[in-house]
Structure formats: C-alpha cells, structure tokens
N, C-alpha and C positions, 0 to 999 in steps of 0.2 A: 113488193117489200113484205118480209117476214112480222108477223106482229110480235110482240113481246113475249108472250105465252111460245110461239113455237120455239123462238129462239131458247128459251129458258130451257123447255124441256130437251131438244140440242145438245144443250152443257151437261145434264146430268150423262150420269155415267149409264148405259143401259143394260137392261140382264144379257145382252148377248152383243158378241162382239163384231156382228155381222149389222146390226142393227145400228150403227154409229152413223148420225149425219155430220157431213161437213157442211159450214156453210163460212158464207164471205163474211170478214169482222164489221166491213162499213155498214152493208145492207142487211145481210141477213139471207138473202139468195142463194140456194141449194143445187139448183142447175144451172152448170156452166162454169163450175168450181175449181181451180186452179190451185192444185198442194205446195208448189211452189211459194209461190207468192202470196197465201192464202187468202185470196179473194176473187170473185165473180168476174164473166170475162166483161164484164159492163164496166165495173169498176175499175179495172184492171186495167180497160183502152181509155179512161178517163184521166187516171194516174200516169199513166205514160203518157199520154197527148201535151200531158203540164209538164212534164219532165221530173217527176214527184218520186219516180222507183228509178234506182240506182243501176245504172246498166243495160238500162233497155233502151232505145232506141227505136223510132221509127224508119223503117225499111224503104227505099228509094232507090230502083237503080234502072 
C-alpha cells in the first residue's frame, strides 16, 4: 500500500509529461495498473469477484 506522501505527490501535476504515475483510487498501487477501470489488478479481481463493476463478469466455460 502507497503511503500518503507518495500518493499526494502522484496528484501534483509534474514538470514533464513522461514523468506521470498512474496509480489505483482505492490503494494507491502503481503496478499492475488498469486505465480502464482505474484501478490495480488486486483491486480490480476484488471488485468483480463481488460483482461491484458493471459488466464484468467472471469467465467459466
């Protein structure tokens, strides 16, 4: 889990445009990042396991 301080610095804007983390809204986690959905793939199988994210569906065939 991302502590406060990285997340914060994150959100500011940085001098260059290459330099931009994404990170997941819940945790704070940087790899493993999903632009879609905007959040970590932890998060992400956590969310859908509940049936929390719209459309997604677990695979079974």
């Amino acid at each position: 889990m991302a502590t406060e301080g990285q997340i914060a610095i994150s959100k500011k804007k940085p001098k260059f445009s290459s330099r931009k983390v994404n990170r997941c809204f819940r945790c704070g986690r940087k790899h493993g990042y999903m632009r879609l959905f905007n959040l970590c793939r932890i998060c992400f199988r956590e969310l859908a396991n509940r049936g929390e994210i719209p459309g997604v569906r677990k695979s079974s065939w």
